[in-house]
TIVOVO-483659 format. One record per atom (N, C-alpha, C): residue in three letters; x, y, z. Coordinates in steps of 0.1 Angstrom, whole numbers, plus 5000, padded with zeros to 4 digits. Example, Ala and Ser with C-alpha at 12.3 -4.5 7.8 and 13.67 -1.06 7.14 Angstrom:
BEGIN
ALA513249435078 ALA512349555078 ALA513249675078 SER512849785071 SER513749895071 SER512950005079 
This chain:
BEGIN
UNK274328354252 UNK273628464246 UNK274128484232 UNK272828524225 UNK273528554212 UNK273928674211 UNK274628794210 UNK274628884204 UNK274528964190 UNK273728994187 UNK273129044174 UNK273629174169 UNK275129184161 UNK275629334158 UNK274529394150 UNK273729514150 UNK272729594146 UNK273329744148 UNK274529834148 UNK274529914155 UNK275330014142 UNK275429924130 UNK276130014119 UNK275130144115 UNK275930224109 UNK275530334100 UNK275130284089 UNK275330164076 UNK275130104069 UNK274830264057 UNK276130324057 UNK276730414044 UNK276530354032 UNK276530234027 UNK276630184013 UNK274930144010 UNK274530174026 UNK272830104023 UNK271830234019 UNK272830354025 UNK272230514025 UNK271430524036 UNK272230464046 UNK272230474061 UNK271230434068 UNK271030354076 UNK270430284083 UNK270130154085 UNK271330064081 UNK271329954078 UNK270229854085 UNK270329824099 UNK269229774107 UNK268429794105 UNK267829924099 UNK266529944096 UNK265929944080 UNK267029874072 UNK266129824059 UNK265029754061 UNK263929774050 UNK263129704051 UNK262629544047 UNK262429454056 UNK262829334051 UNK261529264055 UNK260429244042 UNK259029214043 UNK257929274051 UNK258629434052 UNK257529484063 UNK257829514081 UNK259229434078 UNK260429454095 UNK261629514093 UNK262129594099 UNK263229644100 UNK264129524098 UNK264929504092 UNK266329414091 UNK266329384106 UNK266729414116 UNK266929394125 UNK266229344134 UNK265229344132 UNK263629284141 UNK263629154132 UNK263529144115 UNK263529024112 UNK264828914117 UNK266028994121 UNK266928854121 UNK266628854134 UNK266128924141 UNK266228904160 UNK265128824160 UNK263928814153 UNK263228724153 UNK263028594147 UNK264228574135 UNK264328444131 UNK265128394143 UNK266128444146 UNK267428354157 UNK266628304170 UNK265528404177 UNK264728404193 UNK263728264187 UNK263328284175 UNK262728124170 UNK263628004165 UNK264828054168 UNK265527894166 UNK265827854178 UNK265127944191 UNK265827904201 UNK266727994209 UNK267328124205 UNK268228184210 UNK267628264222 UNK268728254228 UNK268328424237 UNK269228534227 UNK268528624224 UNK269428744216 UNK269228844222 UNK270128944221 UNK270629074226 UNK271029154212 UNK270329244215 UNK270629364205 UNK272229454208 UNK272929444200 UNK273829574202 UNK273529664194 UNK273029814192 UNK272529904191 UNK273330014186 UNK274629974188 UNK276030064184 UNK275430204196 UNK275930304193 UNK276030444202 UNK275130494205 UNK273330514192 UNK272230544190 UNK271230454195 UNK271130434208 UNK270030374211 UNK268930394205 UNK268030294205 UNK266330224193 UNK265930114202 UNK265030114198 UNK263530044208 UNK264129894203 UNK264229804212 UNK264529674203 UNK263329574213 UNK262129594217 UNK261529554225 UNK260729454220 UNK260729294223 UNK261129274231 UNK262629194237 UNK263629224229 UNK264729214230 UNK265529324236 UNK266429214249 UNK267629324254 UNK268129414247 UNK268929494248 UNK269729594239 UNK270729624246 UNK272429614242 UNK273429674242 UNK273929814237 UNK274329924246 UNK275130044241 UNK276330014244 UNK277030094230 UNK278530064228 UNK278930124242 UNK279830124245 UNK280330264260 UNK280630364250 UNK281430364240 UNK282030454235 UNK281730464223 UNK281430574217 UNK280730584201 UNK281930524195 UNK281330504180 UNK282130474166 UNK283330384172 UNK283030284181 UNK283630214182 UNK283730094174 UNK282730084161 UNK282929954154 UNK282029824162 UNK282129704157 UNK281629574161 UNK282329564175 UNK283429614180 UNK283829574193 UNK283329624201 UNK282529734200 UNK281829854206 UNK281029744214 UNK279829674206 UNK279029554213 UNK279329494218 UNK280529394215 UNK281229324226 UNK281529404238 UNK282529464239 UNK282829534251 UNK281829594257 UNK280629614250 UNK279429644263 UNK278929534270 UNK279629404267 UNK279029274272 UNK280329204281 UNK281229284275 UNK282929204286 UNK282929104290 UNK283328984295 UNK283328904301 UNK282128764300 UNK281128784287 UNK280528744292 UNK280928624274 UNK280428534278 UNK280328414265 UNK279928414255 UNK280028444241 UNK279128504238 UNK278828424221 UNK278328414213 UNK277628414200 UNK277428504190 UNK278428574183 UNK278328704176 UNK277728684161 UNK276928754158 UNK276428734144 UNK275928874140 UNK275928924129 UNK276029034124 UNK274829064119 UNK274429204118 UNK273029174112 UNK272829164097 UNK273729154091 UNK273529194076 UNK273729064066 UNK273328934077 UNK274028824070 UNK273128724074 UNK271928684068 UNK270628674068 UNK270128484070 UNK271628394065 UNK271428334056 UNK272328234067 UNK271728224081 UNK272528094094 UNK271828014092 UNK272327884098 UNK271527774101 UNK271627754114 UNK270527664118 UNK270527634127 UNK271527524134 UNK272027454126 UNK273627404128 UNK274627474132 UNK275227604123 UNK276227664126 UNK275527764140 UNK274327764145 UNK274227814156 UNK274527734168 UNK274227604162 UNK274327534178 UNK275827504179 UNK276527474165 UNK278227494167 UNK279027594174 UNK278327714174 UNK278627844174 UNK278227904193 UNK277127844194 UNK276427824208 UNK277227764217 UNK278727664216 UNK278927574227 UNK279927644234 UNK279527634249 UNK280027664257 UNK281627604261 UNK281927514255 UNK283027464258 UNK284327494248 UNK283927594242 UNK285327614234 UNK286227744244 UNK287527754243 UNK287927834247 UNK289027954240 UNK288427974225 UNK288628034215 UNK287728114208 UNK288428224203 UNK287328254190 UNK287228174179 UNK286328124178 UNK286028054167 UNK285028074157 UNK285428084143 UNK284828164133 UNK283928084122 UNK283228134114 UNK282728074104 UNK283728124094 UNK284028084083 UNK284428044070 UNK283728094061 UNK284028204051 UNK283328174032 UNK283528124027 UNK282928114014 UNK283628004006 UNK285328014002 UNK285328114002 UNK287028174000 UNK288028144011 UNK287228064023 UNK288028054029 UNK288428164039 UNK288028244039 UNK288228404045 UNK287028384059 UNK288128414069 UNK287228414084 UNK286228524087 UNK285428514091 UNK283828544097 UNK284028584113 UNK284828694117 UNK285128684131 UNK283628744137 UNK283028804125 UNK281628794137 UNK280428774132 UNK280528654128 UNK279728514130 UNK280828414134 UNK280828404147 UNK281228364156 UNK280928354168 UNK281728214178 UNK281628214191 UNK283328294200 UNK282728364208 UNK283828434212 UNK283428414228 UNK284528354235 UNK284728344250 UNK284628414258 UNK284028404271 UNK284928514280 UNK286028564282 UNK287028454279 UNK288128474283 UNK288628604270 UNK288228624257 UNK288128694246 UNK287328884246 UNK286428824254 UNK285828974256 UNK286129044267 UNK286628964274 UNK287129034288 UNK288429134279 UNK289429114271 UNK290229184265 UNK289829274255 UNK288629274250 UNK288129374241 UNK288029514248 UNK287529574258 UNK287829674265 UNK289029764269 UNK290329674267 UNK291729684267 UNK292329744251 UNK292229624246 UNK292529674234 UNK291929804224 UNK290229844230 UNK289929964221 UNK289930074234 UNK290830064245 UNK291030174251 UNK292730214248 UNK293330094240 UNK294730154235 UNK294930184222 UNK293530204217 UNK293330294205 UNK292630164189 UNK292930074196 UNK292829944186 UNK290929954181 UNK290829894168 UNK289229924167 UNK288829784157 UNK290229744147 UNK289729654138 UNK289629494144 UNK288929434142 UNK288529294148 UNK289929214147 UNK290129204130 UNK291329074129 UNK292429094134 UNK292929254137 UNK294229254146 UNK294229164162 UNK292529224166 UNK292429174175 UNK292529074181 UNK292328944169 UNK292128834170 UNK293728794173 UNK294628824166 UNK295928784170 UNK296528774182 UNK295528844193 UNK296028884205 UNK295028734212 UNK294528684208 UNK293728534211 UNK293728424209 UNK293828284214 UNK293128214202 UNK292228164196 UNK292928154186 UNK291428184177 UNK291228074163 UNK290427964157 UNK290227934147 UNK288727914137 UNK289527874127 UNK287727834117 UNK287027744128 UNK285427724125 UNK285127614123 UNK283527584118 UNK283527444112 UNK282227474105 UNK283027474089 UNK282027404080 UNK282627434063 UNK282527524057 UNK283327574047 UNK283127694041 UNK281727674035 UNK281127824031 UNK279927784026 UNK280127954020 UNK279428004011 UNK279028134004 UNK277828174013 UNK277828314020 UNK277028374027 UNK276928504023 UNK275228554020 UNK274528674016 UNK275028774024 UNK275228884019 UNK275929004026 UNK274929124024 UNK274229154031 UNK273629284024 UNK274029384031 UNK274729454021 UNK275229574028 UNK274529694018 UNK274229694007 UNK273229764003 UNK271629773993 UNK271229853994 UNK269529833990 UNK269029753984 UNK270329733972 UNK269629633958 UNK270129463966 UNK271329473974 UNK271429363978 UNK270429263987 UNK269529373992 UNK268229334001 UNK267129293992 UNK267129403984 UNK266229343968 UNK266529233963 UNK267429223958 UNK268129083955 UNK267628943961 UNK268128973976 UNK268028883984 UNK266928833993 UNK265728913988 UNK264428903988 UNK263728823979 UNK263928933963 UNK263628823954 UNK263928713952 UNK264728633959 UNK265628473958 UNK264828413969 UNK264328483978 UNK263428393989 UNK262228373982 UNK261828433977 UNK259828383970 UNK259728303960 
């Protein structure tokens, strides 16, 4: 399963991140629709505010303002493929890297900086089964969490589009035509 984090407030976007407009689709419908055409099964996580993601499953956090782990832990135990919605710019390589079932770590994509991507990532069961644990002992930020795992890169660094606000969607619009 892929899971598709969609569930921010997107503050710097002037709120609604998922739902920028991205050629006429919600940000969130366009990436759930490029990934289900490379192949994926994807799952929406929806953060606290459930929204129509039909025809895509949907994830609610259990517990509000829980952050990116919010979506994991609505999925516990299960294997998973995490990718973020604000990051437009996968291939279909680092999906199928990111897709295999045989790792037994978190394993992350890379920037160019070398700086870990914990969610564009594959994260285990044996990984989300402990997410539930750790944000019920108050824990919320990902990379602490990861220390409680193992966990590495994998995949080359590469520079990836971040839109976290309006002009950055404009931006990154005008560079596709």
């Amino acid at each position: 399963m892929l899971l598709l984090l969609a569930g921010g407030t997107g503050e710097r976007m002037g709120g609604g991140k998922p739902f920028a407009d991205v050629g006429g689709r919600p940000l969130w419908r366009w990436m759930a629709d490029g990934l289900a055409d490379a192949g994926l099964d994807v799952t929406v996580s929806v953060g606290s505010d459930p929204y129509d993601t039909t025809p895509y499953r949907c994830v609610i956090d259990p517990i509000p303002e829980l952050g990116p782990l919010g979506g994991i832990a609505a999925v516990a135990g299960t294997d998973l493929t995490v990718w973020t919605v604000d990051v437009p710019d996968w291939t279909v390589e680092e999906l199928d890297v990111l897709g295999r079932s045989d790792m037994d770590a978190v394993r992350f994509l890379i920037d160019d900086a070398h700086q870990p991507q914990p969610l564009l990532a594959h994260w285990p069961a044996s990984a989300t089964e402990q997410v539930p644990a750790y944000l019920g002992a108050g824990g919320r930020a990902v990379l602490p969490f990861l220390d409680r795992v193992p966990n590495g890169p994998i995949g080359a660094p590469r520079r990836r589009t971040h839109l976290t606000t309006k002009s950055d969607v404009d931006e990154w619009l005008r560079s596709r035509s």
